[in-house]
C-alpha positions as CSV (number, residue, x, y, z in Angstrom):
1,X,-4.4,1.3,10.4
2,X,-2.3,4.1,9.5
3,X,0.8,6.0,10.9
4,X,2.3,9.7,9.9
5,X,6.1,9.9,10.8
6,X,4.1,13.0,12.7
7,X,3.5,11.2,15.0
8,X,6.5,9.2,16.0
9,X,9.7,11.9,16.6
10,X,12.4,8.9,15.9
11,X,13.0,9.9,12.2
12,X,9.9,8.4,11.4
13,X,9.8,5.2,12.7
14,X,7.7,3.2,14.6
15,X,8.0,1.2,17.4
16,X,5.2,-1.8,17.5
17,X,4.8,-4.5,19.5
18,X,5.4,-7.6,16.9
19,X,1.3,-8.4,17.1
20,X,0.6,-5.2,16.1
21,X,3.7,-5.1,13.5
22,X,1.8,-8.8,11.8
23,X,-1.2,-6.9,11.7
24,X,0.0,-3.9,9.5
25,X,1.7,-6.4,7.2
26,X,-1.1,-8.5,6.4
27,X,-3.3,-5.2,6.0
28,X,-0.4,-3.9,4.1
29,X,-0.2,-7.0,2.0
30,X,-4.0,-7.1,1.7
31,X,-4.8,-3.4,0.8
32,X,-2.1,-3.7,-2.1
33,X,-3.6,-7.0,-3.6
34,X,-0.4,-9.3,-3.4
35,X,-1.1,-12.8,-2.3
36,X,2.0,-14.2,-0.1
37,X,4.0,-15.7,-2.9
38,X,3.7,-11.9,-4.6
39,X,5.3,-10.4,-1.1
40,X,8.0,-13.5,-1.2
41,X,9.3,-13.0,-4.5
42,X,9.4,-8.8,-4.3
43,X,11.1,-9.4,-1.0
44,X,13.1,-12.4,-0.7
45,X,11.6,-14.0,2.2
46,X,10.2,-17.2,2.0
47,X,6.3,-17.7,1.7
48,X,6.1,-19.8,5.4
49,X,8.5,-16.5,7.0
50,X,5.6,-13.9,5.7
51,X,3.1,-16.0,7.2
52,X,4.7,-16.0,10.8
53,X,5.3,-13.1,10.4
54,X,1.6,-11.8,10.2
55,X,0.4,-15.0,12.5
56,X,2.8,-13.0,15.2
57,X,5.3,-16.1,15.7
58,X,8.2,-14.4,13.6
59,X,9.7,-11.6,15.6
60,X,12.2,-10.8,13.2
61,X,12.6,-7.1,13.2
62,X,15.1,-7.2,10.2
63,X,12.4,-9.5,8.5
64,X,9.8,-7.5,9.4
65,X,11.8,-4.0,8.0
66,X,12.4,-5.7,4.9
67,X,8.4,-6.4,4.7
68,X,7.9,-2.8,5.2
69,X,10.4,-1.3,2.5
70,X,8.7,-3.4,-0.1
71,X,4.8,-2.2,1.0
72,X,6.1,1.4,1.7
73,X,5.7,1.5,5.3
74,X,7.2,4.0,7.4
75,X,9.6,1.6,9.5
């Protein structure tokens, strides 16, 4: 899945419904090789917080952000 701040006139960010947000971490994650202790150590979240997130059940959009600045998405 991938997104050009071309396509989204808000200074480049995206607006995702938080299923689709877990599914561009964990592709994120995955494309990039880090397990979820790699992401939770560059990141600061906790291991069980990264996995809610991508399972959908953590709709933390300051979580989620912070996910994103480490994997170098456009959010």
């Amino acid at each position: 899945m991938t997104y050009s701040k071309f396509d989204h006139p808000q200074g480049g960010r995206v607006q995702l419904p938080f299923q689709a947000r877990a599914a561009v971490v964990r592709e994120a994650r995955q494309s990039r090789s880090y397990s979820l202790e790699d992401l939770a150590v560059a990141s600061g979240l906790t291991v069980h917080e990264i996995s809610e997130i991508e399972s959908g059940k953590n709709k933390s959009l300051a979580n989620f952000r912070r996910l994103a600045r480490v994997l170098g998405l456009p959010f």
